[in-house]
C-alpha positions as CSV (number, residue, x, y, z in Angstrom):
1,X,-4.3,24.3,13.1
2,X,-6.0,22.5,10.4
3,X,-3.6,19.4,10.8
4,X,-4.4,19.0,14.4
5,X,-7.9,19.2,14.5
6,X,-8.0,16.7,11.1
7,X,-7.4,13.5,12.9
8,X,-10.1,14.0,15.3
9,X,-12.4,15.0,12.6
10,X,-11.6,11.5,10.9
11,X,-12.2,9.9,14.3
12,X,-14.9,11.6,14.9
13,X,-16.4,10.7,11.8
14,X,-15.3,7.2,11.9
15,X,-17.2,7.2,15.6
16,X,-20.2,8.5,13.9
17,X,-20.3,5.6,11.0
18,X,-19.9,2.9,12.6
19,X,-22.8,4.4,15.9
20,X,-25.3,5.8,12.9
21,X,-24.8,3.4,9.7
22,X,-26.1,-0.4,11.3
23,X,-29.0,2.0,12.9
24,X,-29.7,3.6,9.7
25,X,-29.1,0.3,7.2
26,X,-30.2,-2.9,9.8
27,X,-31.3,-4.7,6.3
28,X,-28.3,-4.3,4.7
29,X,-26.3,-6.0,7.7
30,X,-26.4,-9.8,7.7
């Protein structure tokens, strides 16, 4: 079960970085 449900963790997770991280860090980003 656990290597089914790992890749939508990951692209879950991915989803979730690249939505929350230029909302969280907007000075960082050039």
């Amino acid at each position: 079960m656990l290597t089914e449900v790992l890749p939508y963790y990951f692209l879950f997770h991915y989803v979730i970085l690249l939505i929350e991280w230029p909302i969280q860090k907007p000075k960082e980003m050039p």
